[in-house]
N, C-alpha and C positions, 0 to 999 in steps of 0.2 A: 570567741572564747576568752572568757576570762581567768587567764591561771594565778593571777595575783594570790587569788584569796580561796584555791585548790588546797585541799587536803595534804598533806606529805602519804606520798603512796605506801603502802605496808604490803606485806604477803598476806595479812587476811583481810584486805582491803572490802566492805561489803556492805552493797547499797541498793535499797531496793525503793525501787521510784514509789511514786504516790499513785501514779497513771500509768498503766502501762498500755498500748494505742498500734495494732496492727493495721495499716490502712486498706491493704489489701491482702485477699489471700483466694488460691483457687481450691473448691471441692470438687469429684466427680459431677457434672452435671447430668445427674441420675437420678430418678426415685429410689432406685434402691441403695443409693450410697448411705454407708453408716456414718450416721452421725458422731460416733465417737469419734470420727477423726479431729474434730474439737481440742478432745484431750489432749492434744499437743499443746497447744495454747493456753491451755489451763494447766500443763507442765512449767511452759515457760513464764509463770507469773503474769498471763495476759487478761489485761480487765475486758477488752473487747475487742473484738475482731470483726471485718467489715467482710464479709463473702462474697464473690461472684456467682451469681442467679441467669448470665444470660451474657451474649455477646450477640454482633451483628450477624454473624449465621445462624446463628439459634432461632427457628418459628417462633412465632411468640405462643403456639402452642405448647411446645416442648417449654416454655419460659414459663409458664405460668404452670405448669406439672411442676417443675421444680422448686416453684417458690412455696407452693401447697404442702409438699412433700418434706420440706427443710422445715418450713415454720411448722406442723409438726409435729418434726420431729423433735424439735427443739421443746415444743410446749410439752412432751412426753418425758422431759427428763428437766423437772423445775428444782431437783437437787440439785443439777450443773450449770444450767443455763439460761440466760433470759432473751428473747425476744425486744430488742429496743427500738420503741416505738418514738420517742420523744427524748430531747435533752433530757428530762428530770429522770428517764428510766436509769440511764449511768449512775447517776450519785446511788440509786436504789440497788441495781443488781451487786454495784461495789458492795454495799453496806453486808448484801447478804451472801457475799464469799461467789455471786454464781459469774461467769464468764456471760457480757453481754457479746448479743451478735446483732449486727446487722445484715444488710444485705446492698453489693451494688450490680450496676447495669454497664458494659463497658458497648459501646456503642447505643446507637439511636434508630435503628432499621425497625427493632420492636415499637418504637414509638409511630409510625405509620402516619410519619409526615404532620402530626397532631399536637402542639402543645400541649393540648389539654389531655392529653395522656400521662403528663408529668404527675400528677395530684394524686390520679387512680394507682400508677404504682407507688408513691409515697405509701396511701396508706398498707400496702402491701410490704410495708419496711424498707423497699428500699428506700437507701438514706444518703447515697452516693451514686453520679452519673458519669461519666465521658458518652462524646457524641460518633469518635472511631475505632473503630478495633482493624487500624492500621489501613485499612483501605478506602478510599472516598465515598463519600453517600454524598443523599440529599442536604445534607444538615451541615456537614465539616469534613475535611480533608483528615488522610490517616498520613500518620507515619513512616508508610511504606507504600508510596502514589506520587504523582504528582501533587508539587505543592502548590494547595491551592486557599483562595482565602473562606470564611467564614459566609455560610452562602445567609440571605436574609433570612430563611425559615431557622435559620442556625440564631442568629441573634433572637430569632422571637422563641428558641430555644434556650437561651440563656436566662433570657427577662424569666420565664417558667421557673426554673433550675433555681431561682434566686428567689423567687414568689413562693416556691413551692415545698420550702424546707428541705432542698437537699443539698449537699455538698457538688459544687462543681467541680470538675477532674478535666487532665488534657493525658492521661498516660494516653501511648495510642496515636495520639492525635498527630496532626501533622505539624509543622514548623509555625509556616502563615495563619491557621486557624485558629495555635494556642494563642496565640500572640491578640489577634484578634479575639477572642472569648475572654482574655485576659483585661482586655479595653472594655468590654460590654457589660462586662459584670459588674455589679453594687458590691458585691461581696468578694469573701477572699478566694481564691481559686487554687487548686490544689496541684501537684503530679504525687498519686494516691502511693505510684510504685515507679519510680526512675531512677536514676543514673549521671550522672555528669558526665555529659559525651566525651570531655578531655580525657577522662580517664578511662570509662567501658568501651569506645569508640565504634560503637553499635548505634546501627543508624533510629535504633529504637531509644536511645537515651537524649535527653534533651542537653542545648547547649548554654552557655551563660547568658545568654540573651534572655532565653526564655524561664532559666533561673530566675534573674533578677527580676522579669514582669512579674514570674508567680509570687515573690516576697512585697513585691510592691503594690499587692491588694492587698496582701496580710495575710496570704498563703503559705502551706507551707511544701515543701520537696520531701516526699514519704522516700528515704532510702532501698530502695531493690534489692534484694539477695540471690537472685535468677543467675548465675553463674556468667552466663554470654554475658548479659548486659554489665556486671562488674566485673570483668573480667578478668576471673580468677583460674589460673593452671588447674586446679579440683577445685571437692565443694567447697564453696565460701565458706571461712570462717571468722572470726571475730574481728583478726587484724584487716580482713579486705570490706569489712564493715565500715570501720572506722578510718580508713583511708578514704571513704567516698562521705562519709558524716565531716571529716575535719578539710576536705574541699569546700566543703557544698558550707559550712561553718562558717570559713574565712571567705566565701566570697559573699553571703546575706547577712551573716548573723544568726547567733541562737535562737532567735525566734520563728525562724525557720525551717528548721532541717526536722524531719519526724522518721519515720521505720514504715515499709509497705513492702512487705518481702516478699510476696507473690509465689507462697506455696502451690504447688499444685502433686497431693498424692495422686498414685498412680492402683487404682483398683481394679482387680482382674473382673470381670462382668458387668461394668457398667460399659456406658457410652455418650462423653460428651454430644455428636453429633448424630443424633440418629436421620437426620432427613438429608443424612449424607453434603459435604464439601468438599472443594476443590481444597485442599492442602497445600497445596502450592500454590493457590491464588493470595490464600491469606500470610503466609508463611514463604517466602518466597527463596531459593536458593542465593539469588543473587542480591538478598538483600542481607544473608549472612545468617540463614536457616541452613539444618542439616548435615550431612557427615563432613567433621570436618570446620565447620563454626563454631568451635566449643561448644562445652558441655551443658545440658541441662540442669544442674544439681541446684538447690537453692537451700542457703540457709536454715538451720533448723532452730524453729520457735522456740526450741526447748534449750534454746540455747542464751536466749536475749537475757537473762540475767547476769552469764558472763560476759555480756557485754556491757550492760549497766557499771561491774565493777573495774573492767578494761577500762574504759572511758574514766571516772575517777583516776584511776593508777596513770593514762594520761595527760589529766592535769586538769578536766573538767571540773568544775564543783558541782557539787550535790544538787546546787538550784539549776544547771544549765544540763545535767542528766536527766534529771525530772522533765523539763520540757521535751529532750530529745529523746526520751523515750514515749512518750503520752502527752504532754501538757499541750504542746503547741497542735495539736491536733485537736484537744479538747475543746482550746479557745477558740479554732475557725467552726467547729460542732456546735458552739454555744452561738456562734454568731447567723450562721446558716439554718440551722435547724428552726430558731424560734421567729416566727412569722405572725 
């Protein structure tokens, strides 16, 4: 951070980025979820938001209801929202006031061992991947498993992920593996929604090691608001934002650090998993799930403008705001997407 050439802070301190860049976010994984849940993000001055469509326990039956059901949904309300399909749709949905959405995949069990399964959900939107959702597959090692490296089909999963116009992701993933996907990749590699272990001390937040590989492709560290993993007494708010944005700052640099706050409402009638899971297998007591692990609450989108002007009032400039709210998300989107 550079505060040399910071603003002098005022009480009506107020700045509103040029990009605004949610890297990740959860909806019910339901067809009947309403799509207004959106609307929060269109509160919070958000130009786009990246959705989860599927995880490793998800069929890829139920994955692909979802994705039908979302897109749309989305296509049913072109006053609000746009469907982005390619870099050039951003510059377009800005232009026309609507909130883009994409969509991503957090694990690789949907992919069915197949590379060339990469291409066919691209053109389905999604537009971001990780290869664990916390537990070991064929492909890469989770989070919450044995650590283990980056299996070959995992590399010829990367070469894909990089061919294929989408953004690569390690949220999830395990130690060895990011680190390794990190090596593999051409492109810049992402953690869409994490944490600086120093500070969340959740074995789900990554450590400075793995910081610094993911800045060292040109990646960037999407900031978390998931309560356990920032480790905040109640729900996160601005200053436990910016306590985990001015870490993650000083140890890569502003071209780094982005927002990935990993909503997830909670809607009475639907049902992320309908073909039923072990709860505990993926979520694990002892890995610092459940009563007593702190709390679930996550930052509210509708909030990220007070954070914009927090940041200024602590010494940010206006150009190093703009990236940590959207820019530097932009730049790895501009880089991965076009193929």
């Amino acid at each position: 951070m550079n505060v040399t050439t910071a603003p002098a802070p005022t009480a009506n301190t107020r700045h509103r980025p040029g990009f605004t860049w949610d890297a990740h976010a959860c909806l019910p994984l339901d067809v009947k979820t309403p799509i207004n849940l959106l609307d929060n993000y269109v509160a919070g001055n958000v130009d786009y938001v990246c959705v989860n469509v599927g995880m490793d326990m998800n069929s890829i039956a139920h994955i692909m209801r979802v994705i039908a059901a979302f897109r749309a949904k989305i296509a049913a309300h072109p006053d609000k929202y746009m469907q982005i399909e390619c870099f050039d749709d951003l510059a377009i949905a800005k232009s026309k006031g609507l909130l883009g959405v994409g969509f991503d995949l957090e694990g690789s069990v949907m992919l069915q061992d197949m590379p060339e399964m990469i291409p066919v959900f691209a053109k389905l939107g999604v537009t971001q991947i990780h290869f664990a959702y916390n537990r070991n597959n064929s492909v890469a090692g989770g989070c919450h498993d044995i650590d283990i490296p980056l299996t070959d089909l995992g590399r010829e999963m990367v070469k894909a992920v990089n061919a294929g116009g989408m953004i690569m992701d390690c949220s999830h993933t395990g130690r060895q593996s990011s680190l390794d996907i990190m090596k593999v990749s051409t492109k810049p590699v992402v953690f869409s929604h994490a944490n600086p272990k120093v500070l969340g001390g959740h074995e789900r937040c990554v450590d400075d090691e793995q910081i610094k590989a993911c800045a060292d492709t040109g990646g960037v560290i999407g900031i978390c608001g998931f309560q356990r993993f920032i480790k905040s007494p109640n729900a996160p708010e601005v200053p436990d934002m910016i306590r985990h944005i001015d870490y993650a700052v000083k140890l890569v640099g502003i071209d780094h650090v982005g927002i990935g706050l990993d909503t997830m409402p909670h809607v009475p009638g639907t049902d992320d998993f309908p073909d039923g899971i072990d709860r505990a297998y993926y979520w694990p007591a002892h890995r610092g799930y459940g009563p007593g692990a702190g709390g679930a609450a996550v930052f509210d989108p509708k909030k990220l403008p007070a954070l914009a002007d927090a940041l200024i009032v602590e010494g940010y400039t206006p150009d190093d705001v703009d990236k940590i709210m959207g820019e530097n998300f932009l730049r790895v989107a501009k880089e991965c997407w076009t193929v």
